[in-house]
Each structure stands twice: as C-alpha cells, then as structure tokens.
C-alpha positions in Angstrom: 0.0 0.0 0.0 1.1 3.3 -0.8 2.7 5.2 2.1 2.9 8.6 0.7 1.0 10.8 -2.0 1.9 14.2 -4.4 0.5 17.1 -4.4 -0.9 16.1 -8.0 -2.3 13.0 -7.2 -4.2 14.4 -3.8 -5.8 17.1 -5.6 -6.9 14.8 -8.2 -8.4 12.9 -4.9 -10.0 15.8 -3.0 -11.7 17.4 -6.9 -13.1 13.7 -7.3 -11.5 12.8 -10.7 -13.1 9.8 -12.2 -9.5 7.8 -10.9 -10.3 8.5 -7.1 -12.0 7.2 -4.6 -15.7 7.8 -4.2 -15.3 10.0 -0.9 -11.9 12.2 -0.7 -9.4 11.3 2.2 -9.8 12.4 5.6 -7.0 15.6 6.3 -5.0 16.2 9.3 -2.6 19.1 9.5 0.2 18.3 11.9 2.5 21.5 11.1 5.0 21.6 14.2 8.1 22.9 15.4 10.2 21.4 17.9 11.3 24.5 19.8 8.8 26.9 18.4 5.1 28.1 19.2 2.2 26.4 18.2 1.5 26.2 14.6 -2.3 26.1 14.7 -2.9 30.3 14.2 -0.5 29.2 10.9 -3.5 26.7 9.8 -5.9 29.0 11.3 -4.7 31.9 8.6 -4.4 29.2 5.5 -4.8 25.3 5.3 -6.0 22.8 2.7 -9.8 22.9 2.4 -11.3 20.6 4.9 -8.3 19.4 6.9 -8.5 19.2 11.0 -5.5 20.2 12.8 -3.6 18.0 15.0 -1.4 19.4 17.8 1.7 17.4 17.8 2.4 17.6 21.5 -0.8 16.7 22.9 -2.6 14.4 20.6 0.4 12.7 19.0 2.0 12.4 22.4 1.4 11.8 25.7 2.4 13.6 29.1 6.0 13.5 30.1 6.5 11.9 33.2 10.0 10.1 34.3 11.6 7.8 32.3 9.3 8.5 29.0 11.0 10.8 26.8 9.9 13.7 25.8 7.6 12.7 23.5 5.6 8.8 25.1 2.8 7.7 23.0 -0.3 8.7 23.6 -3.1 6.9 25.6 -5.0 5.0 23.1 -8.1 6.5 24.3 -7.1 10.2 23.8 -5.4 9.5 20.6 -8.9 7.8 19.3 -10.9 10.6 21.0 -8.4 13.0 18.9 -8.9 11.1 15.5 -12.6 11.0 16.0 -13.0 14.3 16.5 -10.8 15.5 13.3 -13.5 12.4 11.6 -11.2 9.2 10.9 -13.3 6.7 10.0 -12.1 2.6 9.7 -11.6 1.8 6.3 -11.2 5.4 5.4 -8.3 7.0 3.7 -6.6 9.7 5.7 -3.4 11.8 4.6 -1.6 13.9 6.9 0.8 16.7 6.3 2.8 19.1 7.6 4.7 22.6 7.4 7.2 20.5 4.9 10.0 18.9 6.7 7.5 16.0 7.4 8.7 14.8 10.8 5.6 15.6 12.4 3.3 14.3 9.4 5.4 11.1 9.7 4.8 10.7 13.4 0.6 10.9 12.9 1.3 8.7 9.8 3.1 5.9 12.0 0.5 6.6 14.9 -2.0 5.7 13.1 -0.7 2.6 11.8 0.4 1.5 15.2 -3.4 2.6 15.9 -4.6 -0.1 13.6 -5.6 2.3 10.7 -4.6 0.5 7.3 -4.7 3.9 5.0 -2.4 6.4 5.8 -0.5 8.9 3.9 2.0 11.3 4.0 1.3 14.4 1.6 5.2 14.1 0.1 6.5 17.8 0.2 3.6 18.7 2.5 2.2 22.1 2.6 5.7 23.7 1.1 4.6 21.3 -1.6 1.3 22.2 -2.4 0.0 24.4 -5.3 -4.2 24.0 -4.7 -6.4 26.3 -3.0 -5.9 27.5 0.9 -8.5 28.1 3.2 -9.3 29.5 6.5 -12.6 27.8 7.0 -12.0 25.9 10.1 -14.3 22.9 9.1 -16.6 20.6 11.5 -16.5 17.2 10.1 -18.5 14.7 11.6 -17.4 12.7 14.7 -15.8 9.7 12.9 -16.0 6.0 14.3 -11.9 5.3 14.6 -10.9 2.9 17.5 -7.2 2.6 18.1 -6.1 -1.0 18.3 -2.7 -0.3 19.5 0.3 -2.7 18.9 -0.3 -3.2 15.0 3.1 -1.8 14.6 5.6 -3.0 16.9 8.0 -0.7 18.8 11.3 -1.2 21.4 11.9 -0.3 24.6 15.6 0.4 25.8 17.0 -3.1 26.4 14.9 -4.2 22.7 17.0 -1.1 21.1 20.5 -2.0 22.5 19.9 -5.4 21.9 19.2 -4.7 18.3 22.2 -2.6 17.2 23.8 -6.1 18.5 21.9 -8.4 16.5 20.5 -6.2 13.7 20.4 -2.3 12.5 19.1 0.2 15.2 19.6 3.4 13.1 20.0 7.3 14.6 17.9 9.6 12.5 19.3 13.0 14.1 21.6 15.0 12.6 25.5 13.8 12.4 27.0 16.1 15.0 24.2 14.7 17.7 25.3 10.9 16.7 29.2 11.8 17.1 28.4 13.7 20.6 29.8 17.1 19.4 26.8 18.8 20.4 23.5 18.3 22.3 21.3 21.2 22.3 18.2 19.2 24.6 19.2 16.0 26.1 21.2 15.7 29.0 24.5 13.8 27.4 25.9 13.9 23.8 26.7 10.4 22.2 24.5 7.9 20.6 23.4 4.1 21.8 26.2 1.8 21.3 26.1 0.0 18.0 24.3 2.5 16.4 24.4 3.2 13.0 24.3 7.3 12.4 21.6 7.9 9.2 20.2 11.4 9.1 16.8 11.9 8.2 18.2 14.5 5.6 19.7 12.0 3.9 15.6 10.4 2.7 14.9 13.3 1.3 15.6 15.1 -2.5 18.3 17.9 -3.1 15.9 18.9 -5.9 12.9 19.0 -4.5 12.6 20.8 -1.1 11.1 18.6 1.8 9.9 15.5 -1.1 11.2 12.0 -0.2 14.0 10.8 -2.6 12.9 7.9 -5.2 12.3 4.4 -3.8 15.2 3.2 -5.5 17.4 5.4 -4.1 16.2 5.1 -0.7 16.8 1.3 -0.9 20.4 2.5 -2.4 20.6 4.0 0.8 19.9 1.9 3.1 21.9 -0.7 1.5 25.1 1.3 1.6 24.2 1.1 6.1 23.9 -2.6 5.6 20.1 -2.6 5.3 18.2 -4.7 2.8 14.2 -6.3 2.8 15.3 -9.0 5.3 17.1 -7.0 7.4 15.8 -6.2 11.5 15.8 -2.8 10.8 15.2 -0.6 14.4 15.2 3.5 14.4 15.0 6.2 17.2 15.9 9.6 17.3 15.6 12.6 19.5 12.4 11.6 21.2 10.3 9.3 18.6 9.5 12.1 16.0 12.3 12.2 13.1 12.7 8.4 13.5 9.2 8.4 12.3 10.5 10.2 9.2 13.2 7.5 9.1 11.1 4.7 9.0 8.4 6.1 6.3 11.4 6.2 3.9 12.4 3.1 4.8 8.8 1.8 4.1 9.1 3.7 0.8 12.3 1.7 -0.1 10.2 -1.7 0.7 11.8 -2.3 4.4 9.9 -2.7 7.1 11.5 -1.0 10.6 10.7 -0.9 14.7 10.7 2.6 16.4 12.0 2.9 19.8 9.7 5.4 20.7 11.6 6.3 24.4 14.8 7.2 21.9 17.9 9.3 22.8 15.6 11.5 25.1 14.9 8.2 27.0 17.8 6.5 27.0 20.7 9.4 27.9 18.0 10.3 31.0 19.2 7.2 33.1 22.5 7.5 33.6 23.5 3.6 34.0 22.7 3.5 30.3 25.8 3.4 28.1 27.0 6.2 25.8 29.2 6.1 22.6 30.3 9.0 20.9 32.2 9.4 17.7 31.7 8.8 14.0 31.1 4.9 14.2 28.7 2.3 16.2 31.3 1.8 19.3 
C-alpha cells in the first residue's frame, strides 16, 4: 500500500476525478516545530480545504512523566478521541501533512498505523509542496468512528534497542553532530546508543525538490550502503520518537519494514546507567 502521495495526485483525490475514490481522504494538518510556538494560528490563517488540525504535543504524544521521553505515546483513548474528533473513519483513507519537513506528518502517519488504521498517507513535500487552494474555513466534520487498536506496529523499549544494534540495524535519524556527541542542544549527554548506525533523516529526502522523499530506489540504495536490505531487522529512534518516524516512512518507501524505539535518545541518555558512545562509528 502506498505510504505517501503528491500534491498532484491528492488534488486529483479531493476534486473527485473519475480515478479517485468515491469520498476524498480524511486531512490532518500536523504543522509543528520542535522549539517553536504552536503552529495552529498558521493553519488558522491558510490550510488545505477541509483538513483538522492535529497538535503534535498533545494528541500525538502523551504527558512526560520520568523515564518516557519527551515525546511517550499517547493513551490509546485520547489519541482515538483525537482522531474522531478530526473524523477518521475505519476503512477510510486519511493523509496527513505538515509545514514540509515532514517529521511531524510522519509521526501521525506511523500513529496511526500503530493505531490499527490500514490507509495512511504522508502528503510528500507537504504544505511547502502544495499548489491547490488554501482556506481558513475551520471545518466541522463529523465525529468519525476510529478505534485505536494499538500494537499493530511493533515498537522497542531500551534493552529491545540495545539489543538490536547487536543483532540487527538500530539506526539514529538525528543530525551527524548529535550521533558523534559534538553537540547536544536538549538532552542531558551527547553520544549515541552503542552499536548504532548514524543515518540522518536528511539523507531520505531530495536535493531537488525541497522537503519530497527521494525515489524508492534510491532510498533502498541508501539503506543498503548502512547494511540494510528487505530481510534486514531494521530498528530507528531519534531525538524523542518524531524524526525516527520520518526515518522509518522512507524506509517503508524503499520496501523495508523497521521498529521505532519510541523512548529514543531522550529516554535513554536520561538514566544514567545506560551506556554512551560517541564518535563517527557504532562503538
């Protein structure tokens, strides 16, 4: 099933072409910023026509408490309570976007899988990408019938993602300088888990096209060159369970299935019994 869709091809959808579906896809706008404001007076002033904004930190995330990370999954409940009220339906396409850089829209994307939802896509490019109408109707849509059946994506804990990068590929989606350890802007220590392998979310997406995810071929290109392939156990976490998101929808769009470690670098460096590597390979 197809992960993400263009610009082109969602308008087609949303005008009802003779190709689409009968109804058009439910739309959530997850536009976020890690260490900025809300975003919702930005989809307030201009959005696609008939999309429900998602706040990233309290409906794709749930309260920070000790040992979670700073961004835990969500209780089931409030995340179906969320989806309902922006009108997911079962059986319903939905496609999320976001500001562009597509961590966030990646994150809903990979909720809602994990939720049990079976069509889910990520509007490649997102709202940088988008050349159809804007609105700043904030639209009603009926409450929708979603149930979360959480666990239909399987994720890691901290002992699941160290034994991994033993036995398999645990991959760090942050930027290079937070894998080596020669900065850390939010956590409390710089490094990466041990046997780690450091893959940038910047590397998934195109030089030519801002924000759009490279072609599948190259992807798989890729994550071949990290030692990755379809048979591979593939496990990703990042800062706190958002960019790794990101990381594993291209890995989905090169054919591989992957694990998130939801907890990621946030979780782990916040006990300090946990080991730290640091440097330009696994350790």
């Amino acid at each position: 099933m197809a992960v993400i869709v263009s610009p082109t091809q969602l308008a087609r959808e949303l005008t009802g072409s003779p190709s689409s579906p009968p109804t058009p896809p439910t739309l959530l706008d997850v536009r976020w910023e890690l260490t900025g404001p809300s975003r919702r007076p930005d989809y307030e002033a201009a959005h696609l026509p008939g999309a429900v904004y998602i706040d990233m930190d309290t409906e794709l995330a749930g309260p920070v408490e000790e040992g979670t990370g700073r961004h835990p999954l969500p209780d089931p409940e409030a995340f179906g309570a969320a989806m309902r009220r922006a009108g997911v339906r079962r059986g319903h396409p939905v496609v999320v976007y976001d500001g562009g850089m597509g961590w966030a829209a990646a994150r809903a994307w990979w909720l809602l899988r994990w939720a049990g939802h079976e069509d889910v896509r990520v509007l490649d490019g997102g709202l940088a990408a988008w050349e159809g109408p804007l609105t700043g109707e904030v639209p009603q849509p009926p409450e929708g019938d979603f149930v979360p059946r959480p666990g239909s994506l399987p994720v890691l804990d901290a002992e699941g993602a160290a034994a991994l990068a033993r036995t398999g590929v645990l991959l760090d989606a942050r930027a290079g300088e937070r894998y080596r350890g020669e900065v850390e802007p939010i956590d409390r220590v710089a490094g990466h888990i041990p046997g780690a392998v450091s893959a940038p979310t910047t590397g998934n997406v195109s030089r030519e096209v801002p924000y759009a995810f490279r072609p599948a071929a190259e992807l798989a290109a890729r994550f071949a060159g990290l030692g990755i392939d379809a048979d591979t156990e593939v496990g990703v976490y990042c800062g706190s369970g958002v960019s790794a998101a990101h990381e594993i929808l291209a890995l989905a769009i090169a054919g591989i299935d992957a694990v998130l470690y939801p907890g990621s670098w946030s979780q782990w460096s916040a006990d300090p019994s946990r080991p730290v590597a640091t440097g330009p390979g696994p350790g």
